[in-house]
N, CA, C and O atoms as CSV, one atom per row, in Angstrom:
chain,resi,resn,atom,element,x,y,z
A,1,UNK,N,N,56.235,14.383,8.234
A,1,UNK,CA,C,56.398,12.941,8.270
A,1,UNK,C,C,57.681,12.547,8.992
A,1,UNK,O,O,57.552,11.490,9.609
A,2,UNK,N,N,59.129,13.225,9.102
A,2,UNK,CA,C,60.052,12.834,9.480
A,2,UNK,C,C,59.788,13.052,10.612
A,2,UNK,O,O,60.119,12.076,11.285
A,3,UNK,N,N,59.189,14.135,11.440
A,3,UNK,CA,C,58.941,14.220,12.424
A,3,UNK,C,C,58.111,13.173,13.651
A,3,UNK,O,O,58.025,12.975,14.863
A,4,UNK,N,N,57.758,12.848,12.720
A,4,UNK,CA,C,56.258,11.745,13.067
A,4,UNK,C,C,57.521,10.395,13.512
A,4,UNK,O,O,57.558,9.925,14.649
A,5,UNK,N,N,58.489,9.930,12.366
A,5,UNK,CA,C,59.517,9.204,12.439
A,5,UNK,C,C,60.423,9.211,13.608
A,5,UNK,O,O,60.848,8.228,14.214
A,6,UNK,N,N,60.612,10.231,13.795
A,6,UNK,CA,C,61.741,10.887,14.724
A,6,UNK,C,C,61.006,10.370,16.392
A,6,UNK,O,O,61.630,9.657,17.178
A,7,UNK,N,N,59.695,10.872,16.643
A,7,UNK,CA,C,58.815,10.602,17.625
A,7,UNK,C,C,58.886,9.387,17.655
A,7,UNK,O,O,59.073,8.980,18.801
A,8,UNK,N,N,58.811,8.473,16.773
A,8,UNK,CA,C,58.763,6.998,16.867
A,8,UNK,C,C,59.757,6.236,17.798
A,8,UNK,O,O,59.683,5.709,18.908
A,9,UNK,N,N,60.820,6.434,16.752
A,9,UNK,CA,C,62.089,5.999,17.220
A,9,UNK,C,C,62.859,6.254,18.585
A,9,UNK,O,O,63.756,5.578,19.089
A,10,UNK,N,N,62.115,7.698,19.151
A,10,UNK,CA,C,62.552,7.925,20.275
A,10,UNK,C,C,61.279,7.502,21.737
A,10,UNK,O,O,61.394,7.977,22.867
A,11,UNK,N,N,60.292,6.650,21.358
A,11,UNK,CA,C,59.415,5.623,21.936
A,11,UNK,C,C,60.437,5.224,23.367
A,11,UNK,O,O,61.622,4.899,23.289
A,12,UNK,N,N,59.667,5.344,24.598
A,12,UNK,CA,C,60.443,4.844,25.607
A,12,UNK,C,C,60.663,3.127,25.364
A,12,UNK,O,O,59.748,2.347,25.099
A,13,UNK,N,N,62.080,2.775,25.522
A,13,UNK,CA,C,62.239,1.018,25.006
A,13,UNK,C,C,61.617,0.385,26.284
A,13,UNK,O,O,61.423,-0.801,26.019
A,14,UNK,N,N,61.208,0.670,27.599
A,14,UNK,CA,C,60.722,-0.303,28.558
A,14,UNK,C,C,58.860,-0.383,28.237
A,14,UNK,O,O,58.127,-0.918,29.069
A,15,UNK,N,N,58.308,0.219,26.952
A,15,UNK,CA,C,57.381,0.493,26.263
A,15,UNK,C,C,56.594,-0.411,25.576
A,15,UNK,O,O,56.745,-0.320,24.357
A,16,UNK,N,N,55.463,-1.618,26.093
A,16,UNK,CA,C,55.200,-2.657,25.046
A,16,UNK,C,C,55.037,-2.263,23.885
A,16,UNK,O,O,54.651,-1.112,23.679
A,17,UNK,N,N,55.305,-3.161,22.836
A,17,UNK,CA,C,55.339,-3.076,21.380
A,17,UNK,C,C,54.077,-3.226,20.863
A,17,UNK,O,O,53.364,-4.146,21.263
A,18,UNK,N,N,53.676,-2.393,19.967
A,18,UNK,CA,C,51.884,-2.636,19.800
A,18,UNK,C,C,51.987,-3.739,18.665
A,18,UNK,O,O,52.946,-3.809,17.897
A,19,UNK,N,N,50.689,-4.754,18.636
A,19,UNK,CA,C,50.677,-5.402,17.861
A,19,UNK,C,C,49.298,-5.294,16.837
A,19,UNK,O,O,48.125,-5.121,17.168
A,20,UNK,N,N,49.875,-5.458,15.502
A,20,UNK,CA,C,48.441,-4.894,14.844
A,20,UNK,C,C,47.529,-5.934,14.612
A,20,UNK,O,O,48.020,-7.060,14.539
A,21,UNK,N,N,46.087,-5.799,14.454
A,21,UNK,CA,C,45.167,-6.960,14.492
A,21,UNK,C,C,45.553,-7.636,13.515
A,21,UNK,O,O,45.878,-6.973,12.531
A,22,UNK,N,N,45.643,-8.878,13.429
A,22,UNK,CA,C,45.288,-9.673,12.171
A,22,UNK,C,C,46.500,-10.153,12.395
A,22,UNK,O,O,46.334,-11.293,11.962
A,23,UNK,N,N,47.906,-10.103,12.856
A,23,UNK,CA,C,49.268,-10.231,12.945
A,23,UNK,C,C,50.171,-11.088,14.063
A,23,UNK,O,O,51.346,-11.455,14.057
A,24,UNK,N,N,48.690,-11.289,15.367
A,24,UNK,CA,C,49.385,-12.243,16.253
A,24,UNK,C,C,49.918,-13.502,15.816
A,24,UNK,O,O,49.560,-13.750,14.665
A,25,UNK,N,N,50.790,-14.554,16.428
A,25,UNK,CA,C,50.883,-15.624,15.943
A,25,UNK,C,C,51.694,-16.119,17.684
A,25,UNK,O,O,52.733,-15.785,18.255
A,26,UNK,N,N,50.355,-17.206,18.074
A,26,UNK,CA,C,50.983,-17.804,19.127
A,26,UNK,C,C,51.841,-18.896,18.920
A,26,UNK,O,O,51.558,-19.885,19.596
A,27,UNK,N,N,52.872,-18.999,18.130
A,27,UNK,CA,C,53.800,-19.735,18.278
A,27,UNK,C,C,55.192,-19.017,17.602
A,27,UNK,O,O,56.102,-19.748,17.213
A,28,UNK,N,N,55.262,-17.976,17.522
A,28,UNK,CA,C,56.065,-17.382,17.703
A,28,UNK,C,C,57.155,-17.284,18.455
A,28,UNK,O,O,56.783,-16.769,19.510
A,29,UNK,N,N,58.687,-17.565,18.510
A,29,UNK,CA,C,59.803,-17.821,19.585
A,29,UNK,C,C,60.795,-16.355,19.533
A,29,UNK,O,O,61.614,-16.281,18.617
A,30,UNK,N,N,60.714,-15.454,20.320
A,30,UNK,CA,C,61.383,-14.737,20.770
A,30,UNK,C,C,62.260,-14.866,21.917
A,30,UNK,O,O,61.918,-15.362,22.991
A,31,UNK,N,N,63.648,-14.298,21.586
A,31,UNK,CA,C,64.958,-14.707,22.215
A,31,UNK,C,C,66.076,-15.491,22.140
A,31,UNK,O,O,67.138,-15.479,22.763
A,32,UNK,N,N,65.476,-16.435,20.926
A,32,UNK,CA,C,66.636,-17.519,20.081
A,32,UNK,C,C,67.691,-16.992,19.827
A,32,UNK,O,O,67.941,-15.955,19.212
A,33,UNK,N,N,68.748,-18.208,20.631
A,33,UNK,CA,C,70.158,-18.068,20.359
A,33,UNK,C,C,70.279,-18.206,19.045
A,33,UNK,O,O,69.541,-19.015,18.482
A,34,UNK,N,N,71.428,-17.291,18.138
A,34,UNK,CA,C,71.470,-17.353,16.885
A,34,UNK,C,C,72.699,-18.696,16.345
A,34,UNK,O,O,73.046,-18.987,15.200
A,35,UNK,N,N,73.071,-19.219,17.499
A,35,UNK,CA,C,73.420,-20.686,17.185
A,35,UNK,C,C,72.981,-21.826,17.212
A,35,UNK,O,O,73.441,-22.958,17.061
A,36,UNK,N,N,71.819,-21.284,17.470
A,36,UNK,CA,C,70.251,-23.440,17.497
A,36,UNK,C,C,69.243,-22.657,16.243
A,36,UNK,O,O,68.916,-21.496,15.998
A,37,UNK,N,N,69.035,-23.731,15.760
A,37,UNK,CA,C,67.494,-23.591,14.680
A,37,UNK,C,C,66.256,-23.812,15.962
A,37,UNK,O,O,66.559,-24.676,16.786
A,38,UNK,N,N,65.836,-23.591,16.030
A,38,UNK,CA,C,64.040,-23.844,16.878
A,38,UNK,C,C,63.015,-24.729,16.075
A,38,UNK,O,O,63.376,-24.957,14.920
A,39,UNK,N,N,62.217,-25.089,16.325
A,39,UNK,CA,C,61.209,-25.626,16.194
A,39,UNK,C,C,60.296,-26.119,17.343
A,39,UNK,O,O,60.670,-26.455,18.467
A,40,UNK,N,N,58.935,-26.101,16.822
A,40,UNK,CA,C,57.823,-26.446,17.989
A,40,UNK,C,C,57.417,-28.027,17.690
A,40,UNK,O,O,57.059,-28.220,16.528
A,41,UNK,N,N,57.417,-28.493,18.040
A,41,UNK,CA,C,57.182,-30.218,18.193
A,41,UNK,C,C,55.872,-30.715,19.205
A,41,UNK,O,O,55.612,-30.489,20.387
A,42,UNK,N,N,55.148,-31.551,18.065
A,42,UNK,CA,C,53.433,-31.956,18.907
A,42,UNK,C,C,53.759,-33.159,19.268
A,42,UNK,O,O,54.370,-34.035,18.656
A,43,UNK,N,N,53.179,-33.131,20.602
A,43,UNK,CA,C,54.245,-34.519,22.119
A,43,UNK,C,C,53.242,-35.630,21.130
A,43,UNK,O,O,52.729,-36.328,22.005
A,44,UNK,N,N,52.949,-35.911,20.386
A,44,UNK,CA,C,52.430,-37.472,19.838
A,44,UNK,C,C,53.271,-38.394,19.165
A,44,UNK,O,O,54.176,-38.065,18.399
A,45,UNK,N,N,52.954,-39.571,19.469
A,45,UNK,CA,C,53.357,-40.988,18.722
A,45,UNK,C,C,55.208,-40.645,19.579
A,45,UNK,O,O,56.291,-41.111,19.223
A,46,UNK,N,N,55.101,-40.313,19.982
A,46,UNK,CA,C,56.897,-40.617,20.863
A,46,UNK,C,C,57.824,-39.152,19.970
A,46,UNK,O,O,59.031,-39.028,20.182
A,47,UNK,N,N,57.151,-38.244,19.099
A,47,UNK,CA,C,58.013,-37.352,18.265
A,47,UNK,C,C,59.086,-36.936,19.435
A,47,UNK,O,O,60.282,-37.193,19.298
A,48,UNK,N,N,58.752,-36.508,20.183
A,48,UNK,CA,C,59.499,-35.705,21.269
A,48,UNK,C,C,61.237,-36.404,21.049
A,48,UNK,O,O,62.189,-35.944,20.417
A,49,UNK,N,N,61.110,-37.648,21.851
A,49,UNK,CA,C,61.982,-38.492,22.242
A,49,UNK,C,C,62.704,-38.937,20.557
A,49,UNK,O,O,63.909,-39.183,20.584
A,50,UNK,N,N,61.990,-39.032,19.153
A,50,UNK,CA,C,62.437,-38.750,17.844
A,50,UNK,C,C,63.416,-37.454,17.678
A,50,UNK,O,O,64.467,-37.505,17.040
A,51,UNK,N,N,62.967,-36.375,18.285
A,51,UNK,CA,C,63.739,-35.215,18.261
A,51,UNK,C,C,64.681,-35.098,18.731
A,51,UNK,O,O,65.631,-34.435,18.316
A,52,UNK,N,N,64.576,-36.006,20.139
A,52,UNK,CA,C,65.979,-35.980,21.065
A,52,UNK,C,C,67.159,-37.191,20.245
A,52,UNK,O,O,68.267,-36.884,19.806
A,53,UNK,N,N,66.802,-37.983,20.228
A,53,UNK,CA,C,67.233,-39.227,19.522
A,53,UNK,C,C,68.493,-38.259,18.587
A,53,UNK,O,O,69.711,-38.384,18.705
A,54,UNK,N,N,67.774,-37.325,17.688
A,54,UNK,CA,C,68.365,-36.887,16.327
A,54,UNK,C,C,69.082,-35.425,16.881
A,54,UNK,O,O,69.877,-34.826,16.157
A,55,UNK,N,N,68.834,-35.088,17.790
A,55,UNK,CA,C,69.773,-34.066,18.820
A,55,UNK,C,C,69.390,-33.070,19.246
A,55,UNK,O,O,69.984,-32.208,19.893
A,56,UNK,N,N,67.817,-33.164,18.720
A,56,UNK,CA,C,67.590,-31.621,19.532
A,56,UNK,C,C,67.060,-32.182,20.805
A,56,UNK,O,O,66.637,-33.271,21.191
A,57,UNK,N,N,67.336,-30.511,21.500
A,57,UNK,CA,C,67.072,-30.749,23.030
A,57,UNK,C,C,65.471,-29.397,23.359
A,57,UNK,O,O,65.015,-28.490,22.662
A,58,UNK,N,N,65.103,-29.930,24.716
A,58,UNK,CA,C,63.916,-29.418,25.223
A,58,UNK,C,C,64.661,-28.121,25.476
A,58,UNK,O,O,65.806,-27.993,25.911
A,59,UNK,N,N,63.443,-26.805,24.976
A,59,UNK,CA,C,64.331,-25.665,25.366
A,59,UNK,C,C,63.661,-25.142,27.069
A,59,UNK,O,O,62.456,-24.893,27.104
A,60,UNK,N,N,64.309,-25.033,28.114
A,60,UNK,CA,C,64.098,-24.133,29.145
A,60,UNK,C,C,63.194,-23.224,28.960
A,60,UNK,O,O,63.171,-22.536,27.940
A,61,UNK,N,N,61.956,-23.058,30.359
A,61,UNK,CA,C,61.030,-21.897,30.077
A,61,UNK,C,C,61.397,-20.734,30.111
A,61,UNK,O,O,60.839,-19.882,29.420
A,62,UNK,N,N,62.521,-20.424,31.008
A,62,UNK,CA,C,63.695,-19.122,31.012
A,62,UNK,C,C,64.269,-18.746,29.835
A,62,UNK,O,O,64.454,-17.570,29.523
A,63,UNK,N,N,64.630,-19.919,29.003
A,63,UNK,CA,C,65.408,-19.142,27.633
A,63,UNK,C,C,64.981,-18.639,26.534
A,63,UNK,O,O,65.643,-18.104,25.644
A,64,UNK,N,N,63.404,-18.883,26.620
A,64,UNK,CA,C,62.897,-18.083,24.904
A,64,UNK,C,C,61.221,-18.124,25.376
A,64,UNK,O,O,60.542,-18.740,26.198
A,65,UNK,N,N,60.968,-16.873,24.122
A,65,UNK,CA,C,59.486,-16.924,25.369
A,65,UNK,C,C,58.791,-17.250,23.397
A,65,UNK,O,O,59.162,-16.909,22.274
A,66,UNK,N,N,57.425,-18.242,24.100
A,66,UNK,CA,C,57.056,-18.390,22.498
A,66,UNK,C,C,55.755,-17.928,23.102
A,66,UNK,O,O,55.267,-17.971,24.231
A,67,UNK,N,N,55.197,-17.251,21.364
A,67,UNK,CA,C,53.869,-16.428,21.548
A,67,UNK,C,C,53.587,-15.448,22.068
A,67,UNK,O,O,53.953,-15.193,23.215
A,68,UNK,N,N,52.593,-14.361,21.075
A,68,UNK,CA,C,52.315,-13.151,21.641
A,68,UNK,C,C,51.205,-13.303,22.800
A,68,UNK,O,O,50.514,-14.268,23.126
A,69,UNK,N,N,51.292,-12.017,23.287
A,69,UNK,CA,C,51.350,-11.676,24.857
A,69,UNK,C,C,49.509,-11.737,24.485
A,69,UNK,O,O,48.992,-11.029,23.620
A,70,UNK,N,N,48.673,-12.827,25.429
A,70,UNK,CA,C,47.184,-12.687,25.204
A,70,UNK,C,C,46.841,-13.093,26.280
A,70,UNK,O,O,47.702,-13.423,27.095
A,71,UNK,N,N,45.326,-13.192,26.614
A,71,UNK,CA,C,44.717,-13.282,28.043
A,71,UNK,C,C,44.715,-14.731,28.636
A,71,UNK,O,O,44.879,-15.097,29.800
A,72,UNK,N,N,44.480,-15.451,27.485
A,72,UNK,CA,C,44.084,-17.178,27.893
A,72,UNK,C,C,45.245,-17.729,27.660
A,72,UNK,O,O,45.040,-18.843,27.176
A,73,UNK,N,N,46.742,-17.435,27.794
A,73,UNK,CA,C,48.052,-17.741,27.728
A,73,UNK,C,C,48.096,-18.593,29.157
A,73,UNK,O,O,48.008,-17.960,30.209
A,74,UNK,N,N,48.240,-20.104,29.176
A,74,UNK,CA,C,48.217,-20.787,30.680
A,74,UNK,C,C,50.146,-20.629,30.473
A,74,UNK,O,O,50.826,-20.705,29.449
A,75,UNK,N,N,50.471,-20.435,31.643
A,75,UNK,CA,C,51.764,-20.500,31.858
A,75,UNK,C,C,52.219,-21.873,32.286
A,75,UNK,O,O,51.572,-22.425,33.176
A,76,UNK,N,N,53.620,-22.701,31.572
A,76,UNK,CA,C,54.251,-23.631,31.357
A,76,UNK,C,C,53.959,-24.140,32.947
A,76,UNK,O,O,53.678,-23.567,34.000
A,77,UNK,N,N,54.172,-25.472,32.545
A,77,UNK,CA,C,54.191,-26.444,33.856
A,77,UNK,C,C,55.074,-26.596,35.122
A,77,UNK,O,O,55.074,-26.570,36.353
A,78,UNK,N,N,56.228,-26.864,33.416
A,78,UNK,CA,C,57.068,-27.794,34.121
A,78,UNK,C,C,58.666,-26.456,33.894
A,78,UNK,O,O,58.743,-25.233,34.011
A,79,UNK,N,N,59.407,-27.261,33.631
A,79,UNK,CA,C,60.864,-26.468,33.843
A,79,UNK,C,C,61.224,-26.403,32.161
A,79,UNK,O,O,62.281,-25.962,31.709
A,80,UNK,N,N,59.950,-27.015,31.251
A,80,UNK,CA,C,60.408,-27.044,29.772
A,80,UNK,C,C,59.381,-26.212,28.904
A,80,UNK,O,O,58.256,-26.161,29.403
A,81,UNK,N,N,59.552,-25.531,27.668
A,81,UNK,CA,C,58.202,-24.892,27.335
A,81,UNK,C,C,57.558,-25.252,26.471
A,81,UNK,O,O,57.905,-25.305,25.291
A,82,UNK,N,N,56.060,-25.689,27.130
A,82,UNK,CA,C,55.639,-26.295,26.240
A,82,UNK,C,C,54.500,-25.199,26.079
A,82,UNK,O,O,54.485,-24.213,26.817
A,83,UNK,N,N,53.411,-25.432,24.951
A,83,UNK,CA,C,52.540,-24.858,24.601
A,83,UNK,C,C,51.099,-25.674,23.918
A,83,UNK,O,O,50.936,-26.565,23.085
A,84,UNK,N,N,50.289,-24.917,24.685
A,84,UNK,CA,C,48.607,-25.966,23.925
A,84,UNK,C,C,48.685,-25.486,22.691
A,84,UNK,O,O,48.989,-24.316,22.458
A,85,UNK,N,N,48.352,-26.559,21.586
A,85,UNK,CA,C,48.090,-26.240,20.167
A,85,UNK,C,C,47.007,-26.496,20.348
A,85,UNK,O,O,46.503,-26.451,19.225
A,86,UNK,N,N,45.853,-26.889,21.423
A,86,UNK,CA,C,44.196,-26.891,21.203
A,86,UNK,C,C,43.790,-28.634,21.280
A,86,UNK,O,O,44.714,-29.422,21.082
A,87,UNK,N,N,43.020,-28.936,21.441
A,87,UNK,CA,C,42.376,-30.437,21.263
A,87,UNK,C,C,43.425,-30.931,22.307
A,87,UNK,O,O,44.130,-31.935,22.198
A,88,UNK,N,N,43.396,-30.045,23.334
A,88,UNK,CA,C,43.973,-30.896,24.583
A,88,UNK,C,C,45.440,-31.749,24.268
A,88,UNK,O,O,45.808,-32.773,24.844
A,89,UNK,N,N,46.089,-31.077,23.279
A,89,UNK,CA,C,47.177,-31.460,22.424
A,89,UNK,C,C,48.483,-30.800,23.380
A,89,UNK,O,O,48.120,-30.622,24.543
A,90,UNK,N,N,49.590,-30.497,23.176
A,90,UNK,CA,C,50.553,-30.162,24.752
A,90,UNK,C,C,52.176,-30.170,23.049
A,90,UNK,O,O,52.356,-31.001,22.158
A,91,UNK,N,N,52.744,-29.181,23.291
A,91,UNK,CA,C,54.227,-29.437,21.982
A,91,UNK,C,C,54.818,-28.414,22.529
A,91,UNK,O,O,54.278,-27.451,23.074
A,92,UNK,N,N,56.055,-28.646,22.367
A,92,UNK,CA,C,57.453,-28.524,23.166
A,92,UNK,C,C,58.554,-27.821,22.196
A,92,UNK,O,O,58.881,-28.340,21.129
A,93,UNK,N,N,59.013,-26.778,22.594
A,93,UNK,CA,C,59.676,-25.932,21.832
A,93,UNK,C,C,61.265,-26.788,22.125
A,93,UNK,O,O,61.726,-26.921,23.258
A,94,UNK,N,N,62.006,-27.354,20.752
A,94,UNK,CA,C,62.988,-27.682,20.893
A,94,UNK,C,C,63.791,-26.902,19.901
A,94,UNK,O,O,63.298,-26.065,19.145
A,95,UNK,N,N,65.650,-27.376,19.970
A,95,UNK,CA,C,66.162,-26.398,19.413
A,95,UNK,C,C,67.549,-27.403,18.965
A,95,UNK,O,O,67.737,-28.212,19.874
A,96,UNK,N,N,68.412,-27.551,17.998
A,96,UNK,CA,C,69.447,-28.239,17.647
A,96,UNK,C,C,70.076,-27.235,17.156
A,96,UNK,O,O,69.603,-26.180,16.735
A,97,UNK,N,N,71.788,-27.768,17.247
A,97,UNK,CA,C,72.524,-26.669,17.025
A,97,UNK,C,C,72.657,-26.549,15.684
A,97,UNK,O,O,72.582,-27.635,15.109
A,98,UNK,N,N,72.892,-25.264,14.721
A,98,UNK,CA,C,72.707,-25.038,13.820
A,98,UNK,C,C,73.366,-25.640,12.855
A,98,UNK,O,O,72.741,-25.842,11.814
A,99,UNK,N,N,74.503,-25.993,12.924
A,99,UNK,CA,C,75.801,-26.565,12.336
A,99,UNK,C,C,74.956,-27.840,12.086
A,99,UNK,O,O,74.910,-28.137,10.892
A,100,UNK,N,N,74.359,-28.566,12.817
A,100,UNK,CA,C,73.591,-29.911,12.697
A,100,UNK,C,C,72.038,-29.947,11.914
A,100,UNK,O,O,71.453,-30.863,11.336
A,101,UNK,N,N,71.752,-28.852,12.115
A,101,UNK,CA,C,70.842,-28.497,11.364
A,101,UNK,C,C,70.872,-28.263,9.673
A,101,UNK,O,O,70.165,-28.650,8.742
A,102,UNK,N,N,71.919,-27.532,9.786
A,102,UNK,CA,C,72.538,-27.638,7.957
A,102,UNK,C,C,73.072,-28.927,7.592
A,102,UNK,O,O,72.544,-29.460,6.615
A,103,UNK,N,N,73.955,-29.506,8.140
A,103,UNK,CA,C,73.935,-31.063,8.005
A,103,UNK,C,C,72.932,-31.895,7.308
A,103,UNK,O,O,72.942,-32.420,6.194
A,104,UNK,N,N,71.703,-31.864,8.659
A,104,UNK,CA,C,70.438,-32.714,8.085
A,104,UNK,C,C,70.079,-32.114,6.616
A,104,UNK,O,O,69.978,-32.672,5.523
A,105,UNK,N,N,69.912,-30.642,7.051
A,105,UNK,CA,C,69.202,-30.252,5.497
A,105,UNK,C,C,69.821,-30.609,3.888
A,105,UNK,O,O,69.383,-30.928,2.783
A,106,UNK,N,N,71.146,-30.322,4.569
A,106,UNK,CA,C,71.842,-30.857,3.325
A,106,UNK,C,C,71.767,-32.423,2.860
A,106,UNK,O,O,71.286,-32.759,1.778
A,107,UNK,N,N,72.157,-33.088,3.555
A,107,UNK,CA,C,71.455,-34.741,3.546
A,107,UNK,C,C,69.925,-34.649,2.512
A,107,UNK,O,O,69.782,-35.035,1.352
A,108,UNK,N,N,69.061,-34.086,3.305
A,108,UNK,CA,C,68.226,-34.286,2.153
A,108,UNK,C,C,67.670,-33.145,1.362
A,108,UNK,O,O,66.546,-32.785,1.009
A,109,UNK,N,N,68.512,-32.851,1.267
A,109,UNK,CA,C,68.320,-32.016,-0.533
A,109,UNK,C,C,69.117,-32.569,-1.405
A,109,UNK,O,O,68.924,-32.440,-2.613
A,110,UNK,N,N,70.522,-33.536,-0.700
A,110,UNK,CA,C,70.551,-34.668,-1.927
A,110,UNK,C,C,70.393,-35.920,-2.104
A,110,UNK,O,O,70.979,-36.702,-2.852
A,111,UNK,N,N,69.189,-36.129,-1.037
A,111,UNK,CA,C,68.066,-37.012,-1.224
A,111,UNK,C,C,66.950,-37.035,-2.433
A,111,UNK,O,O,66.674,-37.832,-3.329
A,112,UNK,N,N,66.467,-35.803,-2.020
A,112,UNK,CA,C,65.511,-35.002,-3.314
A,112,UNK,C,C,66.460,-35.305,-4.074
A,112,UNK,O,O,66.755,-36.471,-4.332
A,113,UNK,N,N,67.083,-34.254,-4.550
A,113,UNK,CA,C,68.033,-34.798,-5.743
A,113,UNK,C,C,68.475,-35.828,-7.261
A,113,UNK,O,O,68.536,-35.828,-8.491
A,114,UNK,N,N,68.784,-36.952,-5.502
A,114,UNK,CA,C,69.110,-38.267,-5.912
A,114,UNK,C,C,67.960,-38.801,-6.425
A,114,UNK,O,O,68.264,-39.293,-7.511
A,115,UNK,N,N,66.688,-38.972,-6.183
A,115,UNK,CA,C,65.077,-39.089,-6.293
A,115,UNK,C,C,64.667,-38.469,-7.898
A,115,UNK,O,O,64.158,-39.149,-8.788
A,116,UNK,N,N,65.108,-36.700,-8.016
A,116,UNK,CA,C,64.547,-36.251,-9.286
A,116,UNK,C,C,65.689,-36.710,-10.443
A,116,UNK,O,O,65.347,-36.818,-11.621
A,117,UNK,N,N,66.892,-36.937,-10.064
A,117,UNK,CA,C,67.772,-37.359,-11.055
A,117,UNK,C,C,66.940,-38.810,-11.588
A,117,UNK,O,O,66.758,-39.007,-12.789
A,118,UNK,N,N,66.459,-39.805,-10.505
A,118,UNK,CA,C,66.337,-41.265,-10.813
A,118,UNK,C,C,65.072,-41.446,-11.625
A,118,UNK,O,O,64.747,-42.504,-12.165
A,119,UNK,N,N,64.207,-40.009,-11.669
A,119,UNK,CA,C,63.011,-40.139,-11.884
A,119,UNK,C,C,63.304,-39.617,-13.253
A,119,UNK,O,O,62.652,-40.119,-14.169
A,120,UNK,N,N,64.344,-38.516,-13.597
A,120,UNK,CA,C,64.037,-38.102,-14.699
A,120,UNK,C,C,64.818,-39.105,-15.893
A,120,UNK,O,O,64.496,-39.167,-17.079
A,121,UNK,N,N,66.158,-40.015,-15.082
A,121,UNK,CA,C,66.262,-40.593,-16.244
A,121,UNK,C,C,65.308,-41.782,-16.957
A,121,UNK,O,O,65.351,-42.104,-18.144
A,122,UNK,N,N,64.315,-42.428,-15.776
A,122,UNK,CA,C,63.562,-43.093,-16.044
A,122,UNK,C,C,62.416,-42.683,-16.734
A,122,UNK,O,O,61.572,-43.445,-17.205
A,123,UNK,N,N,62.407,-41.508,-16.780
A,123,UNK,CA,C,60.704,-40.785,-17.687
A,123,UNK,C,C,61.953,-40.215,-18.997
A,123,UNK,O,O,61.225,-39.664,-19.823
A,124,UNK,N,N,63.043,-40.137,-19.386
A,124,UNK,CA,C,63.735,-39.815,-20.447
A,124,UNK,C,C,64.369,-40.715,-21.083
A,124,UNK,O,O,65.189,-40.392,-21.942
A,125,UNK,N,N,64.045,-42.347,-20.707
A,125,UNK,CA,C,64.378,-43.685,-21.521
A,125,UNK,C,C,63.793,-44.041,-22.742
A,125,UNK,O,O,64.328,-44.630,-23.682
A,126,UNK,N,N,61.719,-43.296,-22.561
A,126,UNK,CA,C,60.972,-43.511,-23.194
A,126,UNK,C,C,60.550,-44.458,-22.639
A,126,UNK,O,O,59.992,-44.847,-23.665
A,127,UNK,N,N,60.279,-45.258,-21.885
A,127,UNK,CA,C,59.566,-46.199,-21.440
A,127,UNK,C,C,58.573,-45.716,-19.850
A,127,UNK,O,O,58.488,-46.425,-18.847
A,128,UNK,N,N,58.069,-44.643,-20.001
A,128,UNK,CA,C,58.218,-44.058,-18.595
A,128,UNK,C,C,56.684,-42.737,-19.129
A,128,UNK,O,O,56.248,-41.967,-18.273
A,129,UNK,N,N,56.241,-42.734,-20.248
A,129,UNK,CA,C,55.504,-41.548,-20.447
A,129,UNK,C,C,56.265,-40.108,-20.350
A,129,UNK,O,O,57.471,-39.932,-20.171
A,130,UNK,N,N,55.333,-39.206,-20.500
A,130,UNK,CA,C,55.901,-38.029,-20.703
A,130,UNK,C,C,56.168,-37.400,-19.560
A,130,UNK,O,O,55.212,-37.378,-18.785
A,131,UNK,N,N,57.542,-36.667,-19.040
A,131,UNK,CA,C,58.189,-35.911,-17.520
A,131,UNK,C,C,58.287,-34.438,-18.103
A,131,UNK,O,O,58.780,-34.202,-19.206
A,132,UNK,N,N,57.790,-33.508,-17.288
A,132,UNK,CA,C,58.313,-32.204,-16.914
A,132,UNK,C,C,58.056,-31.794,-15.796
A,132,UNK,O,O,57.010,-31.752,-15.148
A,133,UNK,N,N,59.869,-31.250,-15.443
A,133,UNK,CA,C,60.129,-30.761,-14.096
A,133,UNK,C,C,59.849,-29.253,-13.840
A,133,UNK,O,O,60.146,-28.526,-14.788
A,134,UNK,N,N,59.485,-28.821,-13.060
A,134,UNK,CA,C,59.886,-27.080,-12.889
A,134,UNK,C,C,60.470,-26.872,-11.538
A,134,UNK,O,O,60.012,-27.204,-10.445
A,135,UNK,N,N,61.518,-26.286,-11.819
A,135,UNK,CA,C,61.535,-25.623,-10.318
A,135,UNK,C,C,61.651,-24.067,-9.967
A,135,UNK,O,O,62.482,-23.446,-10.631
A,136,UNK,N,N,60.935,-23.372,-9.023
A,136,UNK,CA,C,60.460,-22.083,-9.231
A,136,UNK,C,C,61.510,-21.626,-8.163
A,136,UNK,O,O,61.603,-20.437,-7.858
């Protein structure tokens, strides 16, 4: 078995990576700078220009490649990467810097918060029926 290991590891690296059935996922982003969060964004109702607004930016087709490697993969248009989610639908891999990203998140988790505090003192007045919270 170590041997078997040993063979592995010494795999030529200019060598595609096998992928096992059941495991693709075309939206997958390989190459992310470990200083932006990513996300894929569907171009409807103006989201795009929502995303930019709040700071993320369009990522370059050069800087991150999204999705595993398949036959009916149409290659990007334009100079930004976008990707078909199907139903003639078109979404755009954007990316905000991380520091801003914890920001937002933090914002609303004490949103939530502020929300389960307001809810529980109002269901613990007695005028409100019976409350139980869980959190797992």
């Amino acid at each position: 078995m170590n041997q078997e290991k040993e063979a592995i590891s010494k795999a030529p690296s200019g060598r595609p990576q096998r992928t096992p059935v059941g495991t693709r996922n075309i939206l997958t982003v390989k190459g992310k700078d470990p200083n932006y969060e990513y996300r894929i964004v569907n171009d409807v109702d103006d989201r795009i220009q929502q995303f930019q607004d709040a700071g993320y930016e369009l990522v370059d087709k050069d800087t991150a490649t999204v999705g595993d490697k398949r036959v009916n993969a149409a290659s990007s248009t334009g100079s930004v990467k976008d990707i078909s989610v199907g139903g003639g639908q078109r979404a755009y891999l954007m990316r905000i810097k991380k520091e801003w990203f914890e920001e937002d998140k933090a914002r609303k988790l004490r949103q939530v918060a502020e929300i389960e505090r307001a809810t529980k003192e109002k269901a613990l007045d007695g005028t409100y029926g019976e409350f139980k919270l869980n959190r797992d």
